[in-house]
C-alpha positions as a LaTeX table, in Angstrom:
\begin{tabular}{lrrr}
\hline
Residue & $x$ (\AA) & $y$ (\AA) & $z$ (\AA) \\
\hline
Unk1 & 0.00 & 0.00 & 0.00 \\
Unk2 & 1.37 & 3.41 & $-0.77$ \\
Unk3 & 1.42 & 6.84 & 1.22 \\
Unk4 & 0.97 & 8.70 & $-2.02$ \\
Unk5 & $-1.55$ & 11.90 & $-2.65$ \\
Unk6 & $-2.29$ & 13.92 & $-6.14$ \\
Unk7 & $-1.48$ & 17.97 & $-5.92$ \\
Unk8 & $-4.10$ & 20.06 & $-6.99$ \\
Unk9 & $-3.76$ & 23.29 & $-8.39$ \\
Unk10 & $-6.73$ & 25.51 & $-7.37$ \\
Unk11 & $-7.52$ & 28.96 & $-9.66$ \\
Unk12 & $-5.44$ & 31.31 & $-7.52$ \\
Unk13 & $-2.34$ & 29.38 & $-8.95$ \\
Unk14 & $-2.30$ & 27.67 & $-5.18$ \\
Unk15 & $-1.76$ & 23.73 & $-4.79$ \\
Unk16 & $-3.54$ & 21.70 & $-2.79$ \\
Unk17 & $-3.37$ & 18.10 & $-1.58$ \\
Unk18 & $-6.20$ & 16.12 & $-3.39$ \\
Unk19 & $-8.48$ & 13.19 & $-2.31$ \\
Unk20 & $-7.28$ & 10.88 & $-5.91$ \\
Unk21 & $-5.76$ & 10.38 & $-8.73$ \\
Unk22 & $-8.57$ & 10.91 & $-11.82$ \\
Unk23 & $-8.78$ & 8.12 & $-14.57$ \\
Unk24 & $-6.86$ & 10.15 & $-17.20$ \\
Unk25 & $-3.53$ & 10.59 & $-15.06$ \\
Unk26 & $-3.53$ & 7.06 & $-14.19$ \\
Unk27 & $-4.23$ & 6.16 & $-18.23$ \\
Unk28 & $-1.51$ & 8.02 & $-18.89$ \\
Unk29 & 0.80 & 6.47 & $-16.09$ \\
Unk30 & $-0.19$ & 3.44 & $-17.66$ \\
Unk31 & $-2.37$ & 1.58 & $-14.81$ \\
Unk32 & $-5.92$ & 0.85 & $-14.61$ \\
Unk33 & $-7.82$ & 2.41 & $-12.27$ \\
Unk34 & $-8.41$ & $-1.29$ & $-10.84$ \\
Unk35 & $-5.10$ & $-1.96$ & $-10.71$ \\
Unk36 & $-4.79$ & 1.47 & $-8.41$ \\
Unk37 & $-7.45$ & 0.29 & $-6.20$ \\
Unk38 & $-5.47$ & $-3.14$ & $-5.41$ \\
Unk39 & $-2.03$ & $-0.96$ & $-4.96$ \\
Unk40 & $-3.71$ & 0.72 & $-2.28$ \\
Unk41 & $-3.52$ & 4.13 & $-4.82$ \\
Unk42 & $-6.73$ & 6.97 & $-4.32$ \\
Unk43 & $-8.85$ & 7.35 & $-7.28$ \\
Unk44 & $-11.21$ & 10.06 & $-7.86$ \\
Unk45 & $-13.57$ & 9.47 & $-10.71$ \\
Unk46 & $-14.73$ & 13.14 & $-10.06$ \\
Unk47 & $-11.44$ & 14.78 & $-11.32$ \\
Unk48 & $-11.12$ & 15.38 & $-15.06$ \\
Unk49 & $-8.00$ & 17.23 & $-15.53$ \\
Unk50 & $-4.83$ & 15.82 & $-15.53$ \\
Unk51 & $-1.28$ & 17.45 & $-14.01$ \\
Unk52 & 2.08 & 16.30 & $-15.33$ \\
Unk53 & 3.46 & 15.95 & $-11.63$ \\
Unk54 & 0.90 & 13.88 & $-10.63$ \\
Unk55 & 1.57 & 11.07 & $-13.79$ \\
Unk56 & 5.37 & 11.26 & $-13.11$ \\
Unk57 & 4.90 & 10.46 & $-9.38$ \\
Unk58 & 2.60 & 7.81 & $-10.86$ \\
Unk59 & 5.15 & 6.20 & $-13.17$ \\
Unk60 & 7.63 & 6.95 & $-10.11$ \\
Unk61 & 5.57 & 4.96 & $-7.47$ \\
Unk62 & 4.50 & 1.90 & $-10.22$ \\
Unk63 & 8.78 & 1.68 & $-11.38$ \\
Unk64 & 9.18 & 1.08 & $-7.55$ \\
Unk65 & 6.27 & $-1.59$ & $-7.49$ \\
Unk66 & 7.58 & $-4.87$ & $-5.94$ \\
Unk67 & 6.68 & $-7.71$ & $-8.32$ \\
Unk68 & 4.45 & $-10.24$ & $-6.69$ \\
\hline
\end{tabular}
């Protein structure tokens, strides 16, 4: 399971910590929002825009991924 939370970045150009990772970031990471649920990873179908941060500490956490 992994300690790992999306950034946000609100209309004032602030970031905030978010409640999941939306479908499209984890498409692009190349995982399956089923796959994110089983690795313990948020997922918040709500969320349609992606953030290039958020994939690479996606592709970051999955390279780390002990193979079971």
């Amino acid at each position: 399971m992994y300690n790992i939370k999306p950034t946000i970045q609100k209309p004032d150009g602030k970031t905030k910590s978010g409640k999941g990772f939306s479908p499209d970031e984890l498409a692009k990471a190349g995982i399956t929002c089923f796959q994110a649920k089983q690795l313990g990873i948020p997922v918040d179908f709500r969320r349609k825009s992606t953030h290039e941060s958020n994939i690479e500490a996606l592709t970051n956490v999955i390279a780390k991924k002990p193979e079971a």
